[in-house]
C-alpha positions in Angstrom: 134.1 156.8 219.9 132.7 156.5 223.2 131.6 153.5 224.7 128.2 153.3 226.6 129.3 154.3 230.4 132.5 156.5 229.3 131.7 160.4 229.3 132.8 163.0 227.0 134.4 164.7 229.8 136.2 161.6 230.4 137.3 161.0 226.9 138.5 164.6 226.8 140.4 164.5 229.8 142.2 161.1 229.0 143.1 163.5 225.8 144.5 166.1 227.5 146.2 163.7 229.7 147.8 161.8 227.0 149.1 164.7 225.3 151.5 165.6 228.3 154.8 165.6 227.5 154.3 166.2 223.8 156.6 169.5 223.0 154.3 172.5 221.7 156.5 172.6 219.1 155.0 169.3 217.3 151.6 171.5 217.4 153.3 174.6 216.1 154.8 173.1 213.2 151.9 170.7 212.3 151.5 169.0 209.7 155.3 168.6 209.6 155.0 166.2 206.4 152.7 164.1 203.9 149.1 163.6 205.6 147.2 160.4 204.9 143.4 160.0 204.8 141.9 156.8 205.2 138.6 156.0 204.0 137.6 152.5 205.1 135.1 152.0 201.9 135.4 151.9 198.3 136.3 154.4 196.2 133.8 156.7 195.0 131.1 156.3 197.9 130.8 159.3 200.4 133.9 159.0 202.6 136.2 158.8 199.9 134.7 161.5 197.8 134.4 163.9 200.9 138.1 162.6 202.3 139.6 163.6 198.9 137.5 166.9 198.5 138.6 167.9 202.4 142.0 166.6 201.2 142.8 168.7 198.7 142.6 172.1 200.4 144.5 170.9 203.3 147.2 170.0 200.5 146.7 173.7 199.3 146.3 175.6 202.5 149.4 172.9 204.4 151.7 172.7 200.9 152.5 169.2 202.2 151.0 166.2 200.3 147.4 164.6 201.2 146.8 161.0 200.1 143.6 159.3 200.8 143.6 155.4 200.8 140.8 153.4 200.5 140.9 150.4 203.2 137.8 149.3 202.9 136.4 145.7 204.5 134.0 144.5 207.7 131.5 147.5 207.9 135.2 150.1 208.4 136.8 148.7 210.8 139.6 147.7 209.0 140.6 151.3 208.0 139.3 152.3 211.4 142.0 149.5 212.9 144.8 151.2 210.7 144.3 154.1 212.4 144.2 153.5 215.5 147.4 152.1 215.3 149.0 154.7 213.2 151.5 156.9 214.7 149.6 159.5 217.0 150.8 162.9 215.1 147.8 163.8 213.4 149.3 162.7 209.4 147.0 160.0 209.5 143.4 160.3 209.8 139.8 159.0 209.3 136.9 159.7 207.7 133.9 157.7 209.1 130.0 157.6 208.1 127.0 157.0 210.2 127.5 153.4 210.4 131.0 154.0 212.3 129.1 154.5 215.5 127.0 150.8 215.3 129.6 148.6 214.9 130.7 148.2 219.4 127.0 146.9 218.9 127.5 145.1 216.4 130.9 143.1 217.0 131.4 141.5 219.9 135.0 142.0 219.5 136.6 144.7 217.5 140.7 144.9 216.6 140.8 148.6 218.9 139.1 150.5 221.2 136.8 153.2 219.9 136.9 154.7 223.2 140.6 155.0 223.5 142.1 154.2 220.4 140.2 156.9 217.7 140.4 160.8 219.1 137.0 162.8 217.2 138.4 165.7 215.4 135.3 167.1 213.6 131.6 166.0 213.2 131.4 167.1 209.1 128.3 166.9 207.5 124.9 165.3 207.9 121.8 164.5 205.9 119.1 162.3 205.8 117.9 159.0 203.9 114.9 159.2 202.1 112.1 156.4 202.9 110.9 155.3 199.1 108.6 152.4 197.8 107.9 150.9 194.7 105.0 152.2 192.5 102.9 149.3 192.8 102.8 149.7 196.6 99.1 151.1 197.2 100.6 153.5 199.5 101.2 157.2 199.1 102.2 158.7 202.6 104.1 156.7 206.1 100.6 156.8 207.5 99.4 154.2 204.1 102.5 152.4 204.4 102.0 151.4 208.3 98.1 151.2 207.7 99.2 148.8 205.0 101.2 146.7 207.3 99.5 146.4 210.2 97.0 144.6 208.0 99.8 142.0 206.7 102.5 141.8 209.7 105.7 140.3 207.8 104.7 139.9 204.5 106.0 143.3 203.7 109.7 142.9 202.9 112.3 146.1 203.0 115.7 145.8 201.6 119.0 147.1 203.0 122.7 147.3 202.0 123.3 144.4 204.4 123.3 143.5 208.1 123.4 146.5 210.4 123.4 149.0 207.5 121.8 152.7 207.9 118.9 151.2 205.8 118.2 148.5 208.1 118.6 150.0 211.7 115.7 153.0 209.5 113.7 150.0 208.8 114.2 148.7 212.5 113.3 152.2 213.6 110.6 152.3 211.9 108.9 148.6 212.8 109.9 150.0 216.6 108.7 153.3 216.4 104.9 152.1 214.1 104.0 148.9 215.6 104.6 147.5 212.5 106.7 144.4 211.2 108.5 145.1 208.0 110.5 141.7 207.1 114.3 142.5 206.3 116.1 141.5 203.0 120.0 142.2 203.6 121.8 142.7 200.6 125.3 143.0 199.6 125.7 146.6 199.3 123.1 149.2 198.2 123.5 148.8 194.4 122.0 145.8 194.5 119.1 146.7 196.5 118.4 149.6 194.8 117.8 147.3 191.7 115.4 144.7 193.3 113.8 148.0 194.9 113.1 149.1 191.4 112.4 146.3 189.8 109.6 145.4 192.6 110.5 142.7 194.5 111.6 144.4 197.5 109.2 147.0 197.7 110.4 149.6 200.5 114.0 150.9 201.3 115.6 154.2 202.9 117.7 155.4 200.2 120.7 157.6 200.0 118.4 161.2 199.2 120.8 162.3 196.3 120.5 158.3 195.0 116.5 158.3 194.9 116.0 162.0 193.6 116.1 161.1 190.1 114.5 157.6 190.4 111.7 159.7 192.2 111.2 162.7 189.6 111.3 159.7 186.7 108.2 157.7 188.8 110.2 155.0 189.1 110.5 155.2 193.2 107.7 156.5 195.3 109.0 158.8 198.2 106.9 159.0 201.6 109.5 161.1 203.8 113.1 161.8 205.2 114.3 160.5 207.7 115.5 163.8 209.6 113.8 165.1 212.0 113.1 168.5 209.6 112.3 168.6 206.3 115.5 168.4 204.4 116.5 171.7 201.7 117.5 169.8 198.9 113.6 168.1 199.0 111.1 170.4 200.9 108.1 168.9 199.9 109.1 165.9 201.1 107.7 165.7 205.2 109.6 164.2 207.5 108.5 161.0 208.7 108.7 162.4 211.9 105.5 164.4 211.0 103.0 160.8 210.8 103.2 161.0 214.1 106.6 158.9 214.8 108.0 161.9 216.3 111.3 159.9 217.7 112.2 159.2 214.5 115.5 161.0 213.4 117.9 159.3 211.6 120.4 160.6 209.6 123.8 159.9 207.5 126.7 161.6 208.5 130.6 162.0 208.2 133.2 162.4 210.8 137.0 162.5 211.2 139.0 160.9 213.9 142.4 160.6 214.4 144.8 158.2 216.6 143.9 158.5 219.9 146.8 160.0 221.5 147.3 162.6 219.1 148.2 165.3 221.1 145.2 167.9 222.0 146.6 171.2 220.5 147.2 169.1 217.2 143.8 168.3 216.8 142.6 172.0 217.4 144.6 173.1 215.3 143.3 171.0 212.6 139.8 170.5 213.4 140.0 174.3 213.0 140.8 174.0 209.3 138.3 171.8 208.6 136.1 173.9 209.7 137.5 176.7 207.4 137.5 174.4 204.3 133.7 173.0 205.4 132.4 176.6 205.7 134.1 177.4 201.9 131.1 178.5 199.5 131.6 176.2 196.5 132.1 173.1 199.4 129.2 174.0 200.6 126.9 174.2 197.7 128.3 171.0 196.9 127.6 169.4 200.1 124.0 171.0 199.8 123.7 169.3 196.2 124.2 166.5 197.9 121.5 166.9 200.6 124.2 167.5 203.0 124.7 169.9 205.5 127.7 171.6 207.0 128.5 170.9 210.6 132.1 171.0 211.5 131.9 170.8 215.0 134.6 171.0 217.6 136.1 167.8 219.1 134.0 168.3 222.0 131.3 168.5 220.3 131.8 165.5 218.1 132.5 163.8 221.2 129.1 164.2 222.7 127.5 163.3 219.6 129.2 160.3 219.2 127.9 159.7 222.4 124.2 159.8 221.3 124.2 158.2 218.5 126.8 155.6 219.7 123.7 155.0 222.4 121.0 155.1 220.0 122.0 152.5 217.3 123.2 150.2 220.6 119.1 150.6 221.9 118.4 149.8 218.2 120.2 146.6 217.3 119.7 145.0 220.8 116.1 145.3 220.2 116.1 143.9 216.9 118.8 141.5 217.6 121.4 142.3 214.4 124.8 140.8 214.8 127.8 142.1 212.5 129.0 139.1 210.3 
């Protein structure tokens, strides 16, 4: 992860740098035993899904054993800490979401250094939230919803799966990028939201867009629009909110893997190249796509740079709005 004021070309240099010394054979012969992936969330959310999906091809393609572990705690930086201070040989590695890149904002004091301590391997997959209210909302596109609360300034509450969540720096976004004032109501993981969200009392939330499908085909959930700056595949008739006008508005969820930071250079070619491969696999594809997900598997470089942007975008977002980590 890069900090605000370190480059990518300085991030990939100290790489390069910190791989000197390392015999090519370690790359050559990589993975020279077990791998370990470390998903720092529950099971069964994204990261773990996706870790053990990616996971089980490198088993197949490496024929050495791939074990994800679930460390979750403190927004991921407790798995991310266990890596950072694995042994730097590339059998240990992390899968990150979106939120990965908020939390130097967030914390005032993390247990690692993004910039030096994680080395980006591979920018995976992206894809958007979806912006949904309840039914009894008298709103039917963004332009009703910020119509509707400009006329009541606070009164309007949206919910999010707790403090510096992707829901709530969209919601933040959103109040920045409207002129509105949406009031947030943190909660303790997104199951729970989604259940006051349904039942009414929170009226507006930017949900997961394989989550709110259903709830949206059964009229249980209104949606207004994606929060991508296109339309996303998996919902096309669903604009972008982008299109009311808020055209800085691009937000989307997305999966990365990093690895220790002094892993050598060739190692993580070499594996950000199979990645790739497995990524770019039909059936992993169509499920990613079922999951209104999109490919990316970038390079390292790449990843870095995005990092970058986003790391500097969520940074502008929770200053603004003044969200600490807890």
């Amino acid at each position: 992860m890069i900090r605000p004021g370190i480059t990518a070309g300085a991030w990939w240099c100290a790489a390069c740098v910190a791989s000197i010394g390392i015999p090519a054979a370690i790359a050559q012969s990589y993975p020279a035993g077990p791998l370990r992936i470390v998903a720092p969330y529950p099971p069964g959310g994204g990261t773990d899904i996706l870790g053990r999906t990616i996971g089980q091809k490198l088993n197949e393609r490496f024929g050495q054993p791939v074990v994800v572990e679930n460390r979750a705690g403190a927004n991921g930086t407790v798995g991310a800490a266990y890596v950072a201070k694995a042994a730097a040989d590339g059998h240990t590695l992390l899968i990150v979401p979106a939120g990965y890149a908020a939390n130097p904002a967030l914390y005032k004091s993390l247990p690692y250094d993004q910039a030096r301590d994680l080395a980006p391997v591979s920018h995976l997959a992206s894809g958007p939230l979806v912006l949904v209210v309840h039914p009894s909302l008298p709103v039917r596109t963004v332009q009703d919803l910020i119509a509707f609360a400009k006329a009541r300034p606070g009164e309007i509450n949206v919910g999010s799966a707790g403090n510096g969540s992707l829901p709530h720096l969209c919601a933040e976004l959103f109040n920045a990028a409207s002129g509105v004032k949406l009031s947030h109501i943190p909660y303790k993981g997104s199951g729970a939201a989604v259940i006051d969200v349904m039942s009414g009392q929170v009226p507006v939330y930017f949900m997961n867009i394989l989550q709110s499908l259903p709830l949206i085909k059964a009229g249980k959930l209104r949606a207004l629009g994606v929060t991508s700056p296109q339309r996303s595949a998996i919902a096309p008739d669903l604009p972008a909110i982008a299109e009311a006008g808020l055209k800085e508005f691009d937000m989307t969820n997305w999966y990365g893997m990093l690895a220790p930071g002094a892993t050598p250079r060739e190692v993580i070619s070499k594996l950000q190249q199979e990645v790739a491969r497995i990524l770019n696999l039909p059936e992993l594809k169509e499920r990613l796509a079922a999951d209104g997900m999109t490919v990316v598997g970038s390079t390292p470089e790449q990843f870095v740079e995005f990092l970058a942007r986003e790391t500097a975008k969520y940074n502008r977002i929770i200053h603004a709005a003044g969200i600490t980590g807890t």
